[in-house]
C-alpha positions as CSV (number, residue, x, y, z in Angstrom):
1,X,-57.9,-15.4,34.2
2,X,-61.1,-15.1,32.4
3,X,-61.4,-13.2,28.9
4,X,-63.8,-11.0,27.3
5,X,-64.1,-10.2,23.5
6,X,-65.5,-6.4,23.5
7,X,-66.5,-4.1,21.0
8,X,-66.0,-0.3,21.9
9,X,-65.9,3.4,20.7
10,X,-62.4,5.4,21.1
11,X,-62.9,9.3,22.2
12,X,-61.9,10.5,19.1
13,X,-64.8,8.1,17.0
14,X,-62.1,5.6,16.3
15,X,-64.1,2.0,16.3
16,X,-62.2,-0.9,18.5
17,X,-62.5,-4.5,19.2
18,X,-60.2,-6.8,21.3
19,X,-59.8,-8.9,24.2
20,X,-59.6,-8.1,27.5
21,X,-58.7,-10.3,30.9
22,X,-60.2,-9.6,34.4
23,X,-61.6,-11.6,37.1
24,X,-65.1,-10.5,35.7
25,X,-67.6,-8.9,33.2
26,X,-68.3,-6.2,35.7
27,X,-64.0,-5.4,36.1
28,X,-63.6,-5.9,32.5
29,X,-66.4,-3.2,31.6
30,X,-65.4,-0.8,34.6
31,X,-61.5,-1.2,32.7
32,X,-62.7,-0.4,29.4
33,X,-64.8,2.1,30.6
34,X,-61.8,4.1,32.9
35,X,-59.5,4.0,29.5
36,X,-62.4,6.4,27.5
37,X,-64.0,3.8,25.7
38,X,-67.6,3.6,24.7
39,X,-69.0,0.3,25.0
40,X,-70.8,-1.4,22.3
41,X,-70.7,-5.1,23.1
42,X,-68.9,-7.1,25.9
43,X,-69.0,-10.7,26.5
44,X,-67.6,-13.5,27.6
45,X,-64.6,-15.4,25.4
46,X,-61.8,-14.6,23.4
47,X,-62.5,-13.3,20.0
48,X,-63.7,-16.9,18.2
49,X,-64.9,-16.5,14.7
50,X,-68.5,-15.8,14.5
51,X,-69.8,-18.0,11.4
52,X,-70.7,-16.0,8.3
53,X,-74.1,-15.7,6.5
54,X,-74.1,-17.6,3.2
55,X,-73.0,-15.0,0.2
56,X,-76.5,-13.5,-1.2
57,X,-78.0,-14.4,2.0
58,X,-79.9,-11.1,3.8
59,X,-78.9,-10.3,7.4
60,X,-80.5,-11.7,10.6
61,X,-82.2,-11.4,13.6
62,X,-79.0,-11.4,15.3
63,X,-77.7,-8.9,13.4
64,X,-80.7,-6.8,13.3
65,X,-80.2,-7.3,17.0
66,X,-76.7,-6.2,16.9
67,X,-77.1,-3.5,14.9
68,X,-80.1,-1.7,16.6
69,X,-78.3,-2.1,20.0
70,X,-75.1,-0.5,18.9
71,X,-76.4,2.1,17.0
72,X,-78.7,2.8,20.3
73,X,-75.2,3.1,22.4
74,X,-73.8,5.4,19.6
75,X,-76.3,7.7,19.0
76,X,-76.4,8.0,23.2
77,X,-72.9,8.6,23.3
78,X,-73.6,11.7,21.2
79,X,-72.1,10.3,17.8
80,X,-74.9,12.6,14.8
81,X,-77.1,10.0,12.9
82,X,-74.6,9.8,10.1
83,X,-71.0,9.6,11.9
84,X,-73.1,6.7,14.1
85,X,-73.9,4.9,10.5
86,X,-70.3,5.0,9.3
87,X,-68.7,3.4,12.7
88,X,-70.9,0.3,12.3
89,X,-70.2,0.5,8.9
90,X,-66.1,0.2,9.9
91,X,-66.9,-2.3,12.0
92,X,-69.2,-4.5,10.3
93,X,-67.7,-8.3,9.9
94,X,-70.9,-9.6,7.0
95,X,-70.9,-8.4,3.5
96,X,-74.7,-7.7,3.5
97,X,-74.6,-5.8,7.1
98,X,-72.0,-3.1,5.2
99,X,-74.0,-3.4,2.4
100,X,-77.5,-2.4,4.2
101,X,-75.5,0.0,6.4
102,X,-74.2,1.6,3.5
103,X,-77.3,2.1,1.7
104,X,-79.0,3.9,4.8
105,X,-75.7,6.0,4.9
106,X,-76.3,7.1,1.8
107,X,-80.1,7.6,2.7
108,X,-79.5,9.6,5.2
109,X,-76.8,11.9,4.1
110,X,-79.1,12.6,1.1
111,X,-81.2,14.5,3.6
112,X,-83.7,11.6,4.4
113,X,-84.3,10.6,7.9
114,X,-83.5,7.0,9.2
115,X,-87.1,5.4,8.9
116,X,-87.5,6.3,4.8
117,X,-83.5,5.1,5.1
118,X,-85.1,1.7,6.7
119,X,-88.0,1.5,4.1
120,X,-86.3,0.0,1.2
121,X,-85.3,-3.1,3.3
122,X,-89.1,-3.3,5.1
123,X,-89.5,-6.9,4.7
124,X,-85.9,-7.2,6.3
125,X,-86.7,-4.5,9.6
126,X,-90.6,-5.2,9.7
127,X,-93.7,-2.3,9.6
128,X,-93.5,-2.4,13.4
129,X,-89.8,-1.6,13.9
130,X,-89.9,1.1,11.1
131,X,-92.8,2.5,13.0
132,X,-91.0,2.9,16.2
133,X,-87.7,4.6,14.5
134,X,-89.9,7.1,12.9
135,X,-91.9,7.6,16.6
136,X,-88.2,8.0,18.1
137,X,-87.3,10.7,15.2
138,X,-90.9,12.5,16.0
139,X,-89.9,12.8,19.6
140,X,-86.6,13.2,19.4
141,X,-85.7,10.2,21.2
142,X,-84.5,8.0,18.9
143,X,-81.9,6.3,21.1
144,X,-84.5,5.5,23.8
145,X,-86.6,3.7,21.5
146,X,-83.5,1.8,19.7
147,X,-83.3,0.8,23.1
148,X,-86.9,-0.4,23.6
149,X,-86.0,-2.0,20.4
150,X,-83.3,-3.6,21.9
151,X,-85.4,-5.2,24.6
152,X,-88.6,-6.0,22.0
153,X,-86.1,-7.8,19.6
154,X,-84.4,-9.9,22.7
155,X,-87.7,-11.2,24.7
156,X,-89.1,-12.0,20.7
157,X,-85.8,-14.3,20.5
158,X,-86.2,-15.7,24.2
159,X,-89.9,-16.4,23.2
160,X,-89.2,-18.1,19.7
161,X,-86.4,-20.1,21.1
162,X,-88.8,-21.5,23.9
163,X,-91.4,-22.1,21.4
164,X,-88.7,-23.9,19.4
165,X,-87.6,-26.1,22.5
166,X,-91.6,-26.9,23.3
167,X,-92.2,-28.3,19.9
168,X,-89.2,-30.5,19.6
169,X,-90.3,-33.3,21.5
170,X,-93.6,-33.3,19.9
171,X,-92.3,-33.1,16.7
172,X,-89.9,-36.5,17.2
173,X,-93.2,-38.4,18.4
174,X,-94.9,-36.7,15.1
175,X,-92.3,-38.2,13.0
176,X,-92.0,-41.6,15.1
177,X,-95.7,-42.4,15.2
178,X,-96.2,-41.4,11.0
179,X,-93.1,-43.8,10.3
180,X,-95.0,-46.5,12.3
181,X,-98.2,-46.1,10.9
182,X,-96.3,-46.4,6.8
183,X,-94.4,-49.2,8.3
184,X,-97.5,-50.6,9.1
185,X,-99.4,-49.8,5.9
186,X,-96.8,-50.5,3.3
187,X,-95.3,-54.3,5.2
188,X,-97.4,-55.6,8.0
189,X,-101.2,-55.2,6.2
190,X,-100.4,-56.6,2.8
191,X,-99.9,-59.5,4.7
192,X,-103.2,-59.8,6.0
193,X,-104.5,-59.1,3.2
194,X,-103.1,-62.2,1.4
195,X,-104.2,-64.2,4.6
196,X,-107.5,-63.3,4.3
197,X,-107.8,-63.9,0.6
198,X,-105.8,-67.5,1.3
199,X,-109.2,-68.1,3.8
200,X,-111.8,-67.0,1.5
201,X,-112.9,-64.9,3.6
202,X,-114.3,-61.2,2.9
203,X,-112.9,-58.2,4.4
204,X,-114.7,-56.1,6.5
205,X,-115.5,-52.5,5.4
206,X,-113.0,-51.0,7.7
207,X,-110.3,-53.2,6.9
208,X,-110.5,-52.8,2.8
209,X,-110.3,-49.5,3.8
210,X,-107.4,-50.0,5.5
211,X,-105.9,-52.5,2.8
212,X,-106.9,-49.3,0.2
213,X,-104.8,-46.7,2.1
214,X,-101.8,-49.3,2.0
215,X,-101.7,-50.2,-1.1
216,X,-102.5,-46.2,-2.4
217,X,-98.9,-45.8,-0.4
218,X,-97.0,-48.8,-1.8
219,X,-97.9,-47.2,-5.0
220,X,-97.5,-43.8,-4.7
221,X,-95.2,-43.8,-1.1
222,X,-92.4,-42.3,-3.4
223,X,-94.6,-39.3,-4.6
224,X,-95.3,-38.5,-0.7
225,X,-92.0,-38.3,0.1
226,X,-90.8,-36.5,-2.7
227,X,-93.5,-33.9,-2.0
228,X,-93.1,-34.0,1.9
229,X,-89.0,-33.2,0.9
230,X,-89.9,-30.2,-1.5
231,X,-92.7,-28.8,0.9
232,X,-90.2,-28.8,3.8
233,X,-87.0,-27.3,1.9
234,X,-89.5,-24.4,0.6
235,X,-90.3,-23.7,4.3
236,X,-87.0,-23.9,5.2
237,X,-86.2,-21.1,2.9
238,X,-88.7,-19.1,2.8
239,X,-88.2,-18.8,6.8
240,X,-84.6,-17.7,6.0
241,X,-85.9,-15.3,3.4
242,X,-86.5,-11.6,4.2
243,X,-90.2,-11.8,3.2
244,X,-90.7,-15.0,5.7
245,X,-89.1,-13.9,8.2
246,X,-91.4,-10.3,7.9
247,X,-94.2,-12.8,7.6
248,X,-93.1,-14.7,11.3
249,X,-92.9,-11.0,12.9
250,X,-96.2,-10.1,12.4
């Protein structure tokens, strides 16, 4: 029989997670539901290890994600701002999500309402998400638009993934067809460059241009790869970074 991992609220506030078996997601869910529990996530699979976040390392997307949806099922389920805070707090798995939590906890028991409790972590949440908590608190609909939130958040995945699949190919030809043209640069000219000289013959303008840009890489081929390595680890980390990953949003 299938299993589902789950993630649920207890009447008395009590925060739960386990594994459930039924034929399917709709039975599991209508089980959970029947024994007073508050759903917060339920999916397909036993309850495998989700892979931690390197140590220093600031929270996700998918935890952002996470986060914003559960806090949108708690607050609907009537849980106060602060008693909503402290469940996920309980049941937060990462070092840095308790640690984030905890901090807006502490926000918003000192009086302050959740958007000034996101605004020390802007670069994490983005201008636009801290704008739409504070329109929620305005209108006293905050869970409706942790919810709209929810569904902003998931098609901005969808959308980056698919952008991410589209440029792979491309990318691989990229790669493939700038290895070729150093191949050819740095082994297959220098050898008609000696051929020519062996004939006595001049090289036309295009070609010493060509012989120019092959010897500037025998040369100095190291130095572009060296730079090519560092410019591509710095993007890699600053897209991991708080303030790149702000930056993408935009």
């Amino acid at each position: 029989m299938p299993r589902f991992s789950y993630k649920a609220i207890a009447r008395d506030g009590k925060p739960l997670d386990g594994v459930i078996e039924a034929d399917a997601l709709e039975m599991a869910s209508r089980q959970l539901r029947a024994q007073g529990l508050t759903l917060l996530k339920l999916e397909a699979g036993g309850a495998a290890a989700v892979p931690g976040r390197a140590e220093g390392k600031p929270p996700g997307r998918q935890e952002i994600l996470s986060m914003t949806s559960e806090l949108a099922v708690l607050l609907r389920a009537g849980l106060p701002l602060d008693r909503a805070l402290k469940v996920l707090i309980d049941m937060a798995s990462l070092p840095q999500m308790h640690q984030l939590l905890s901090e807006m906890l502490k926000s918003v028991k000192g009086g302050k309402p959740l958007s000034q409790a996101m605004q020390p972590n802007e670069k994490l949440f983005g201008n636009f998400y801290i704008s739409m908590v504070r329109s929620g608190e305005a209108s006293g609909q905050l869970s409706a638009v942790l919810d709209r939130l929810v569904e902003y958040l998931e098609n901005a995945k969808t959308n980056r993934d698919s952008v991410v699949s589209a440029l792979i190919y491309p990318a691989i030809l990229l790669v493939v067809s700038v290895l070729s043209v150093v191949i050819m640069l740095g082994f297959v000219v220098p050898q008609f460059e000696t051929l020519f000289e062996d004939m006595g013959e001049a090289l036309p303008l295009l070609t010493r241009m060509v012989v120019s840009a092959a010897n500037f890489i025998a040369e100095w081929g190291w130095l572009i790869l060296l730079v090519v390595v560092a410019l591509g680890y710095y993007l890699r980390r600053w897209t991991a970074s708080a303030e790149g990953r702000a930056s993408l949003h935009r």
